[in-house]
Kinemage of the C-alpha trace (Angstrom):
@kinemage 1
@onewidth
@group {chain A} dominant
@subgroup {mainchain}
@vectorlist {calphas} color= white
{ca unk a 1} P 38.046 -46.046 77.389
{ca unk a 2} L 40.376 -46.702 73.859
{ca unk a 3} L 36.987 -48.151 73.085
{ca unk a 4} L 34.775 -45.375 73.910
{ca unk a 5} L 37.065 -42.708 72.119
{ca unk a 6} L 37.497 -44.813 68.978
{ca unk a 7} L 33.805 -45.171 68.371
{ca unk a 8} L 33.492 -41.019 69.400
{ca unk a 9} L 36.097 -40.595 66.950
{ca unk a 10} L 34.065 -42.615 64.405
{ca unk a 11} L 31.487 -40.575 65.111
{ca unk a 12} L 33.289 -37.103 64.914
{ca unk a 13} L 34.593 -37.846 61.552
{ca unk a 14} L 31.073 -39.379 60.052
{ca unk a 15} L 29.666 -35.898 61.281
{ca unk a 16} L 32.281 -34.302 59.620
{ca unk a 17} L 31.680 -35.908 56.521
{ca unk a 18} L 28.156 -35.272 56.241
{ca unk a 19} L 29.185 -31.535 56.420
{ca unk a 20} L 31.372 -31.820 53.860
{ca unk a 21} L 29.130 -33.650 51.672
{ca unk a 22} L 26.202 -30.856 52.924
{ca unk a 23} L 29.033 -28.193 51.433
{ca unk a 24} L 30.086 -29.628 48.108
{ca unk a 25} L 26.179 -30.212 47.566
{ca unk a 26} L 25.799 -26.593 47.876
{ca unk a 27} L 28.885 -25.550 45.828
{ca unk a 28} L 27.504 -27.884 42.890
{ca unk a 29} L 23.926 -26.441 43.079
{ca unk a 30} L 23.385 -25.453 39.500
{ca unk a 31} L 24.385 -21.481 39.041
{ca unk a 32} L 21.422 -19.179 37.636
{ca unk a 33} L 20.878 -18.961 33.824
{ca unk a 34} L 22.499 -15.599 33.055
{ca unk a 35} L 20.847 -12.248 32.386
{ca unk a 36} L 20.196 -12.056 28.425
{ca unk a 37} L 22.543 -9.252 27.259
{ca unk a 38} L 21.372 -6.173 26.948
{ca unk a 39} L 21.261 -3.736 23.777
{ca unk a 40} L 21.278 -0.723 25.653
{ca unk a 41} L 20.180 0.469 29.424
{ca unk a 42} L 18.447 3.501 30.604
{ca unk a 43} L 19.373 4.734 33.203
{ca unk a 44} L 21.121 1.606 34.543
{ca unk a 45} L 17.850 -0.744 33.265
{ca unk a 46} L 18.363 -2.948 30.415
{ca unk a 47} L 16.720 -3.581 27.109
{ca unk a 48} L 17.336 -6.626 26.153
{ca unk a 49} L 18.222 -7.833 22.571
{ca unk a 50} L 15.738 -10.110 22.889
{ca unk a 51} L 13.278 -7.482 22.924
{ca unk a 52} L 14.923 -5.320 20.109
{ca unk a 53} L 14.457 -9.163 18.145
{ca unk a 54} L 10.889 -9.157 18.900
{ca unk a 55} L 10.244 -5.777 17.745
{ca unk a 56} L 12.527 -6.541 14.659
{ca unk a 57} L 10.584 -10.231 13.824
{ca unk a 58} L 7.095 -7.698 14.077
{ca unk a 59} L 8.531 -5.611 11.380
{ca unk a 60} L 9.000 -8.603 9.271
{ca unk a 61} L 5.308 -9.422 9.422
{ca unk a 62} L 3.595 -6.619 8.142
{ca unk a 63} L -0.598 -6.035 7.397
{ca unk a 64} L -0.207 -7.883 4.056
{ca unk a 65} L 1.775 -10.913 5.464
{ca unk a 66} L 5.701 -11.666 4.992
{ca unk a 67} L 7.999 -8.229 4.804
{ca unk a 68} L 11.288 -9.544 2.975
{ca unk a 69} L 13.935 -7.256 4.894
{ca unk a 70} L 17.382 -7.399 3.131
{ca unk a 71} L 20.030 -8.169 5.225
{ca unk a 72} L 22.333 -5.548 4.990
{ca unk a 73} L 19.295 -3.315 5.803
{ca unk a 74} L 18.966 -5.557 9.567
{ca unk a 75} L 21.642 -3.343 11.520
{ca unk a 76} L 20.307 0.458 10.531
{ca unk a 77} L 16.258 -1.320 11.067
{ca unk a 78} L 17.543 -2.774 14.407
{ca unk a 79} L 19.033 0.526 15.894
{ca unk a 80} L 16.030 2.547 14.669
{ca unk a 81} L 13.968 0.362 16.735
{ca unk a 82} L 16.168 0.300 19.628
{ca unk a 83} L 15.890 4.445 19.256
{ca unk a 84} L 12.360 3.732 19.831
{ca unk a 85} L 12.517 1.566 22.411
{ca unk a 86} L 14.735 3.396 24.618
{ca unk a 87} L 12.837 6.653 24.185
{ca unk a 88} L 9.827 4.384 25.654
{ca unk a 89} L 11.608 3.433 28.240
{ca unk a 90} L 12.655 6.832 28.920
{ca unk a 91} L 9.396 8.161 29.367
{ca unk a 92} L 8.170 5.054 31.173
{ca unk a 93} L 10.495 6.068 33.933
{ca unk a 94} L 9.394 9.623 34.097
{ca unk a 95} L 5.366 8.805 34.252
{ca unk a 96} L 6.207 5.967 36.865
{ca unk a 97} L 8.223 9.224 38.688
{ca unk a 98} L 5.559 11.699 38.422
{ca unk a 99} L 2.931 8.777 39.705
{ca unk a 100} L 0.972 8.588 36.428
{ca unk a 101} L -1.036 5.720 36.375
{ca unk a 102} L -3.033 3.632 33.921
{ca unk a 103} L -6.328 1.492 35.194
{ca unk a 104} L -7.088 -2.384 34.225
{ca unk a 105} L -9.769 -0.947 32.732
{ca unk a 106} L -8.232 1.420 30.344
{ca unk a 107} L -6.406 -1.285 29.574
{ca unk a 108} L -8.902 -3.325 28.942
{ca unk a 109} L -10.743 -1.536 26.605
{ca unk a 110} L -7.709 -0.649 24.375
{ca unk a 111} L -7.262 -4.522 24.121
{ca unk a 112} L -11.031 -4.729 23.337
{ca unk a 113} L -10.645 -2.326 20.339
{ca unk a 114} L -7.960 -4.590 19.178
{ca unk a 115} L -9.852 -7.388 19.361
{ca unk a 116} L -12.354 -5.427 17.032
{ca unk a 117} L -9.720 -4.447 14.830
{ca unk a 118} L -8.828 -7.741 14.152
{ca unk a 119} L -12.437 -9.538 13.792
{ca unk a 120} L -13.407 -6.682 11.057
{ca unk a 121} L -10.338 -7.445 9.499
{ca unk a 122} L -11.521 -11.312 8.886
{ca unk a 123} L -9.019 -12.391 11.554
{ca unk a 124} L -10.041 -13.664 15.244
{ca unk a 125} L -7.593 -11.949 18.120
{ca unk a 126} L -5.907 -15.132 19.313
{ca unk a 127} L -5.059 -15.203 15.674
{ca unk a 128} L -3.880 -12.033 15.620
{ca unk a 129} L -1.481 -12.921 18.649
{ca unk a 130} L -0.245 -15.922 17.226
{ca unk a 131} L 0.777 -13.747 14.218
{ca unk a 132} L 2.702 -11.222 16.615
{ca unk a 133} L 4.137 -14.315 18.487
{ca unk a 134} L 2.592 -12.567 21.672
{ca unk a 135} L 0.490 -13.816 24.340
{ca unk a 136} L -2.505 -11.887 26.082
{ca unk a 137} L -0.518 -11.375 28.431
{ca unk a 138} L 2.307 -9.898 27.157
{ca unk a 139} L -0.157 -7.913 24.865
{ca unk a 140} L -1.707 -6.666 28.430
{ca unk a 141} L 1.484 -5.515 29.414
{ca unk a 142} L 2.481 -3.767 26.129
{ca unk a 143} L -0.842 -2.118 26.179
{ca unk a 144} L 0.018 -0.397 29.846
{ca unk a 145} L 3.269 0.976 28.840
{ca unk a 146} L 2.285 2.434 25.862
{ca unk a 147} L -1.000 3.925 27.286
{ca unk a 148} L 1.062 5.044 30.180
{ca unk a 149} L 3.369 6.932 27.728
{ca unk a 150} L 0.982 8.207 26.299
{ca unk a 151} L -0.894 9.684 28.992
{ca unk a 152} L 2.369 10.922 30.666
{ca unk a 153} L 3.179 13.127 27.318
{ca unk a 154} L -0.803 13.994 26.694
{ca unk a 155} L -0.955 15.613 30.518
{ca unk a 156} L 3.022 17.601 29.696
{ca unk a 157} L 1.960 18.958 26.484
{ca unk a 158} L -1.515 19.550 26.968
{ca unk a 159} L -1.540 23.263 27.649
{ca unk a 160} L -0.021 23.416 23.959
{ca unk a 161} L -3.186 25.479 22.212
{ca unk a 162} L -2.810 27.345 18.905
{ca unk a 163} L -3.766 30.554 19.471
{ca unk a 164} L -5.928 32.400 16.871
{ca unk a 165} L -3.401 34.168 15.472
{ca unk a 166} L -1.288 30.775 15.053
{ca unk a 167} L -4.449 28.979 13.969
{ca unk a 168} L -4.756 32.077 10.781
{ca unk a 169} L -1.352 31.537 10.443
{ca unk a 170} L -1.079 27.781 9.358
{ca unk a 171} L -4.582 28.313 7.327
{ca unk a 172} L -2.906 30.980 5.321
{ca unk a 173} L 0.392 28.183 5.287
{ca unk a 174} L -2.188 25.557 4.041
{ca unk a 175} L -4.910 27.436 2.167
{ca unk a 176} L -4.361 25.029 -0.787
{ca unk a 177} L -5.804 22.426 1.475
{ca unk a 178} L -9.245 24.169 1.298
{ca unk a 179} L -9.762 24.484 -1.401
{ca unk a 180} L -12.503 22.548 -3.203
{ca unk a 181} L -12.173 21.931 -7.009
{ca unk a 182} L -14.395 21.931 -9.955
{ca unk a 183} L -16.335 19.032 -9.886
{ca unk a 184} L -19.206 16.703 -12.001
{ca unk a 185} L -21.807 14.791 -11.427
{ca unk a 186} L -22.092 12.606 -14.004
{ca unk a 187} L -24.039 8.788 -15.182
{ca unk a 188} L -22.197 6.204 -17.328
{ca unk a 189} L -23.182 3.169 -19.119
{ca unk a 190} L -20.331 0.677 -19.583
{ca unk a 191} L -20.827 -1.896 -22.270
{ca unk a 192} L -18.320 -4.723 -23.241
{ca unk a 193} L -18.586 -3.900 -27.625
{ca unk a 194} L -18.729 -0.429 -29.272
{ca unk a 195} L -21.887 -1.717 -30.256
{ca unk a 196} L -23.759 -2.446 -26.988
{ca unk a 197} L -22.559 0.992 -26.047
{ca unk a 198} L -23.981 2.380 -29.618
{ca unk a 199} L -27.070 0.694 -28.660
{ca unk a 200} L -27.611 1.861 -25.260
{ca unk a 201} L -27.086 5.580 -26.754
{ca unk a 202} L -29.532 5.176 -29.456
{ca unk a 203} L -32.189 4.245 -27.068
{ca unk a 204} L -31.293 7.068 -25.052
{ca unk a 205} L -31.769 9.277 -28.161
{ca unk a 206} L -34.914 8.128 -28.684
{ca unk a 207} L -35.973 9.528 -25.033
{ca unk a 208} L -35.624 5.878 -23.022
{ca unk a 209} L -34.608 6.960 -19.184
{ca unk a 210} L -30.908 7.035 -18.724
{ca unk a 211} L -31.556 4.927 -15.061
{ca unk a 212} L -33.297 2.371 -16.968
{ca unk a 213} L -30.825 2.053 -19.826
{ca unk a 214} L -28.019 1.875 -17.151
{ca unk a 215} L -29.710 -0.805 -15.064
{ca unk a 216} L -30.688 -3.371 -18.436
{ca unk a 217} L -27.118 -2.961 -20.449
{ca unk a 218} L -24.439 -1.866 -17.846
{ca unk a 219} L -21.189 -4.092 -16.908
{ca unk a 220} L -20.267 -1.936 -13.715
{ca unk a 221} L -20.996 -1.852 -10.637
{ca unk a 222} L -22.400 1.496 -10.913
{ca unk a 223} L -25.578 -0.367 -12.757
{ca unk a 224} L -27.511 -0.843 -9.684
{ca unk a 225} L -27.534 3.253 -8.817
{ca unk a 226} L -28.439 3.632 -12.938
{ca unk a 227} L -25.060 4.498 -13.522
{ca unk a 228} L -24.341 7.230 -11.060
{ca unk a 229} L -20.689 8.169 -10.540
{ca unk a 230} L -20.856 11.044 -8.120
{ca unk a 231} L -19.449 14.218 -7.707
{ca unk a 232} L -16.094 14.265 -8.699
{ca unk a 233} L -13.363 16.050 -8.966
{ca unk a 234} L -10.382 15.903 -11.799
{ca unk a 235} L -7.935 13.503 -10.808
{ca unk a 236} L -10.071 10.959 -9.208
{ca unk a 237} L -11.120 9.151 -11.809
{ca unk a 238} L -9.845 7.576 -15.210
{ca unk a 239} L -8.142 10.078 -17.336
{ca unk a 240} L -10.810 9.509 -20.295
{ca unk a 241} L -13.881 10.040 -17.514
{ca unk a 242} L -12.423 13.619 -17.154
{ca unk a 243} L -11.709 14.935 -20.413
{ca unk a 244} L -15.349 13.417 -21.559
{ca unk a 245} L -17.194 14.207 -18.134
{ca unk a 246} L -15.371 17.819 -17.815
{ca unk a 247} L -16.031 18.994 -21.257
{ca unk a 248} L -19.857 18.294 -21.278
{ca unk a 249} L -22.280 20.755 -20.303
{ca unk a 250} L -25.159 19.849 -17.959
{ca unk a 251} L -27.591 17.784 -19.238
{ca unk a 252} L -25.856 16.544 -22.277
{ca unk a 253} L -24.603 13.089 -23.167
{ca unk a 254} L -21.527 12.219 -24.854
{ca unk a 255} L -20.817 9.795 -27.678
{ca unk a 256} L -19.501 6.479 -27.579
{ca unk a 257} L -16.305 6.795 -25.559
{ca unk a 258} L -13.292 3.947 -25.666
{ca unk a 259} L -11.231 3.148 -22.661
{ca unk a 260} L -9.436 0.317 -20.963
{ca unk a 261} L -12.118 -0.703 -19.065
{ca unk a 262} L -14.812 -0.909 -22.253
{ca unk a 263} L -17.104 1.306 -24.189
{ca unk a 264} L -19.348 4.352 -22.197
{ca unk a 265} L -21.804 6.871 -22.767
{ca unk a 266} L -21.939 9.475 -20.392
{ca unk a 267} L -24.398 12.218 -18.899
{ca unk a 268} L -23.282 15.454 -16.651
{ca unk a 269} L -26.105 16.051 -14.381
{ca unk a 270} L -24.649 18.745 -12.528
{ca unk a 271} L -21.310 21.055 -12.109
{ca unk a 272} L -19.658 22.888 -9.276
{ca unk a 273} L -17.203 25.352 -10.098
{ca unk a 274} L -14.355 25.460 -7.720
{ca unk a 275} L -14.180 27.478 -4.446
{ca unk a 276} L -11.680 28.300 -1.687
{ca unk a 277} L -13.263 27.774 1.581
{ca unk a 278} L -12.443 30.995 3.950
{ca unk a 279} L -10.690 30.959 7.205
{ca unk a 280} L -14.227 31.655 9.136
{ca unk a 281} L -15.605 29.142 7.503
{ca unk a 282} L -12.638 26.379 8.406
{ca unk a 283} L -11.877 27.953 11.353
{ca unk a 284} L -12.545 25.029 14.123
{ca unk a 285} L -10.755 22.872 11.942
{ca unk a 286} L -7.767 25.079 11.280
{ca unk a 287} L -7.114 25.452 15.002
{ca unk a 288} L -7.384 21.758 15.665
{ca unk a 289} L -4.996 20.725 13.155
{ca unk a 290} L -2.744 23.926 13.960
{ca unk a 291} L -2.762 22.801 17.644
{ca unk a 292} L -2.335 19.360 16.928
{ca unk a 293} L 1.203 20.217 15.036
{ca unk a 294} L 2.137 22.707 18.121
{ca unk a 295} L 1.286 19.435 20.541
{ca unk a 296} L 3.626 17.365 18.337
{ca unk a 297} L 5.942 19.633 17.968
{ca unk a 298} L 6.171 19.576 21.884
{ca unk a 299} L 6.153 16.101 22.025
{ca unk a 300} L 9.653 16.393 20.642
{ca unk a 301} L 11.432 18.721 22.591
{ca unk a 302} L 10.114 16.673 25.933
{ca unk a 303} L 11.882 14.084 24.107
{ca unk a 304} L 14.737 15.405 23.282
{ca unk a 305} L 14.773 16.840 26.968
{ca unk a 306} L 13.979 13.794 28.565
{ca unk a 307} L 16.908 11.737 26.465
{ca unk a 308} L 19.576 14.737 27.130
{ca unk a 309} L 19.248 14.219 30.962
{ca unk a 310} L 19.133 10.760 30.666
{ca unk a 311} L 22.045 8.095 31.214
{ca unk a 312} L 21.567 6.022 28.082
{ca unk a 313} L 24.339 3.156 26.733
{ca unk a 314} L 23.780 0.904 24.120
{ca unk a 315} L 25.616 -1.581 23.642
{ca unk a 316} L 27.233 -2.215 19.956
{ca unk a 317} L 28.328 -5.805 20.599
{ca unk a 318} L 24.923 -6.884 21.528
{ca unk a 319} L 23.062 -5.201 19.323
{ca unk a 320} L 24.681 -6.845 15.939
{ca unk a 321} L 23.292 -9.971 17.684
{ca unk a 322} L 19.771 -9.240 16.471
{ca unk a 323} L 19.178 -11.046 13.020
């Protein structure tokens, strides 16, 4: 019987052990990685800084390569995109609300034109995520946010619609805009010595065809069109191209004219004196870009609504994290 209890006692406490061994196993489980902090949550979800980095390392890698951002410029750069950001994420949150919804295949085709974007611009698109430190999908995902923002504020401030009145209105606010100034039409011949040039002019004196003239002896581009230049208007070109082109009358050719780019003659072929285009005449375009203002305009008072009603904190601490 001592026998019988000693080995059940055995027993009890290997039973015992194993439970306690089962329970410290559990305590020393590895805990969870923590939550990254956050820079500031919207209505109680979190941006994370990491995100405000990303956005901040995109900045930094502009269309002509490398952007050199001083570093005492980081904080004010990092907060303006966090400004973005959370206005994103504001709106996010209202579409989702309202059920707005974006299809794979809207999506799709907004990564397609991407994709095009980046092959015309010499670059392939995996390329073109590499640079962005982004994968496809991650790009994806961007891509349904943003369209889903977009859509969300398109469908609130789409009843926005100048009015004719308003439409009049910002054409008489922007009549400068329409109007079209004097312009030329003028040839050149561009020679590398005074002397080429003094050539080219004496043949053209002698009745040789100012196309042919421009195609044999001609250093620019132009050549292959016989030296036409197009209409234009003061501004647009070299300063020495308008006082020569703009004091000609139509048909003549100038003298031998100097500039930094070599030695021209030049011909006017035509003139157009300068005109102000009338509100009937502009008017489809007036009230497009008069509505387009009014829908922008909208855009930021839904903003501003949307952010007043919202709980927003951002968190200071966190935020000087980004570098």
């Amino acid at each position: 019987m001592t026998r019988q209890c000693h080995r059940g006692g055995r027993g009890a406490l290997w039973a015992l052990g194993l439970l306690a061994c089962f329970a410290g196993c559990k305590r020393s489980a590895p805990a969870a990685p923590p939550l990254p902090p956050a820079a500031a949550t919207v209505n109680g979800k979190p941006i994370p800084i990491s995100t405000v980095q990303r956005e901040l390392d995109r900045a930094r890698h502009g269309e002509e390569g490398e952007v050199k951002v001083p570093e005492q410029e980081v904080p004010r750069l990092a907060r303006a995109l966090l400004d973005g950001l959370i206005d994103r994420a504001i709106v996010l949150q209202r579409a989702r609300a309202a059920g707005v919804e974006v299809s794979e295949a809207e999506v799709q085709r907004a990564t397609d034109a991407l994709a095009d974007e980046a092959r015309k611009g010499g670059a392939t698109f995996n390329e073109q995520l590499k640079k962005a430190n982004q994968t496809q999908e991650q790009l994806s995902d961007e891509m349904r946010e943003r369209l889903l923002a977009s859509k969300y504020v398109a469908e609130e401030t789409l009843k926005e619609r100048a009015s004719p009145a308003e439409a009049r209105a910002w054409y008489d606010q922007h009549r400068q805009e329409f109007e079209e100034p004097e312009q030329v039409h003028c040839l050149q011949i561009a020679a590398r010595t005074p002397e080429e040039a003094k050539s080219a002019l004496d043949q053209l004196r002698a009745g040789a065809s100012f196309d042919k003239v421009a195609r044999l002896v001609s250093i620019s581009p132009d050549a292959r069109k016989g030296g036409d230049l197009g209409w234009f208007a003061r501004g647009t070109m070299p300063k020495v191209f308008d006082d020569t082109c703009f004091s000609l009358a139509t048909g003549k050719i100038s003298g031998v004219v100097a500039s930094p780019y070599g030695f021209h003659v030049f011909k006017v072929l035509g003139r157009r004196a300068a005109k102000a285009r009338s509100f009937k005449e502009v008017q489809a375009e007036a009230e497009r870009r008069a509505t387009a203002e009014k829908r922008a305009q909208a855009e930021r008072q839904l903003l501003q609504q949307l952010r007043s009603s919202a709980e927003v904190k951002v968190d200071e601490k966190a935020l000087a994290l980004v570098r």
